[in-house]
C-alpha positions, 0 to 999 in steps of 0.5 A, spaced: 499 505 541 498 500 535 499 493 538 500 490 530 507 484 529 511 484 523 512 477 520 518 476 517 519 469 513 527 465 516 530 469 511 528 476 513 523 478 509 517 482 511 511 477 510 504 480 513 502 485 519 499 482 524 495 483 530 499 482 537 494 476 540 496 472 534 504 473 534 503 471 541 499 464 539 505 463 533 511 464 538 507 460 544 506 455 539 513 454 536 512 457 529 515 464 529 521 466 534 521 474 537 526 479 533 525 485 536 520 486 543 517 492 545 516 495 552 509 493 554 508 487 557 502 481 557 501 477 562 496 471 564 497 466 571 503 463 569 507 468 564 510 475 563 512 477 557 513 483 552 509 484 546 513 483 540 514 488 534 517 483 530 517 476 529 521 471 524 518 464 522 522 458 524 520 455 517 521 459 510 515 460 507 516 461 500 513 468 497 509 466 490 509 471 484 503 475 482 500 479 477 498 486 480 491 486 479 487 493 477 484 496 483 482 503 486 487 502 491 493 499 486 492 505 481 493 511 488 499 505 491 502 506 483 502 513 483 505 513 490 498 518 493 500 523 488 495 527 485 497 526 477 494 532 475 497 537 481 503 534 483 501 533 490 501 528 496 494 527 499 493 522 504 487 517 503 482 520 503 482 525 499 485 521 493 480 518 488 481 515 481 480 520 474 478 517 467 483 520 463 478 519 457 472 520 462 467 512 460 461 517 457 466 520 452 469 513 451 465 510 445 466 518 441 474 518 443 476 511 442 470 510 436 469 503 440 462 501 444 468 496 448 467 497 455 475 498 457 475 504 459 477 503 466 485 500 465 491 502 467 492 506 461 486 510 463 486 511 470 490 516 474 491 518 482 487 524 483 485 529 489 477 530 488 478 537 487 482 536 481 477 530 479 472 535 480 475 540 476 476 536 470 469 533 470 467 530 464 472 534 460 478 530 455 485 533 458 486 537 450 479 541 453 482 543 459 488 547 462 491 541 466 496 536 465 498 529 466 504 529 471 507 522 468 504 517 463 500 512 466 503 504 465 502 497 468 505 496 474 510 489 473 510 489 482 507 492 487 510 490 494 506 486 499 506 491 504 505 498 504 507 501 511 507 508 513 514 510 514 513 513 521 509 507 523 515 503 521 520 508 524 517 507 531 515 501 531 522 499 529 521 494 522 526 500 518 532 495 517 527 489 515 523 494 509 527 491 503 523 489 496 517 487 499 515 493 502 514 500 501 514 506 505 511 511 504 511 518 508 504 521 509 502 527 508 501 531 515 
């Protein structure tokens, strides 16, 4: 059993996952309340107490704005860990990132010695076995298609839970805006 707290700010928003000794220093402290407890118990000499899932800060914590930044992890997030050449869901280890124009075809494609090859507009969520099928090919030289075109994402959520995780570990009703639940393949 995974002992990891949700965060949430005073307004009910999910904040961060964090781990259970640290929930427990925000609450004895004064920083955060419980929400909702677990059935396991923690003791020391001179207290019991249950291991909380969900703790609320006592102060609201303002969330800033930010720019998605470009990485390996937020094109598969972007994609929802969808192969974009076969339409289906894989789990992290079996996804990895396919060049659309592949970076030694970049400067005869784009008649460019620029190297921007890896941005959102090229990059797609791809299974390794559909990465390795098209190799170095442009998509025009092979039999595969994109499922959707790829775009700049204007927001990814902080936190991105397993939707299992979340169901038993009892944070669903705190899963708004912030927070995207994804279904692992089995």
């Amino acid at each position: 059993m995974t002992t990891d707290v949700l965060v949430l700010n005073a307004g009910f928003t999910a904040l961060d996952i964090i781990s259970k000794e640290e929930s427990i220093r925000m609450l004895y402290t004064s920083k955060a309340y419980t929400v909702v407890e677990s059935e396991r118990t923690i003791s020391s000499p001179s207290i019991t107490m249950r291991v909380p899932n969900v703790i609320a800060l006592l102060n609201y914590k303002s969330i800033p704005k930010r720019k998605v930044g470009f990485s390996k992890l937020s094109v598969i997030y972007r994609d929802n860990l969808t192969c974009q050449y076969c339409g289906e869901k894989f789990t992290m280890r079996d996804l990895t990132i396919d060049h659309i124009i592949p970076k030694s075809r970049w400067a005869k494609v784009k008649r460019t010695s620029k190297r921007n090859w890896t941005t959102w507009e090229n990059c797609v969520c791809s299974c390794i076995w559909c990465n390795n099928k098209k190799g170095n090919r442009l998509l025009e030289e092979t039999d595969m298609k994109l499922s959707r075109k790829p775009y700049i994402p204007k927001y990814l959520p902080k936190l991105i839970i397993d939707f299992k995780r979340a169901e038993n570990k009892g944070w669903l009703p705190f899963t708004g805006w912030n927070v995207r639940l994804i279904n692992s393949p089995k």
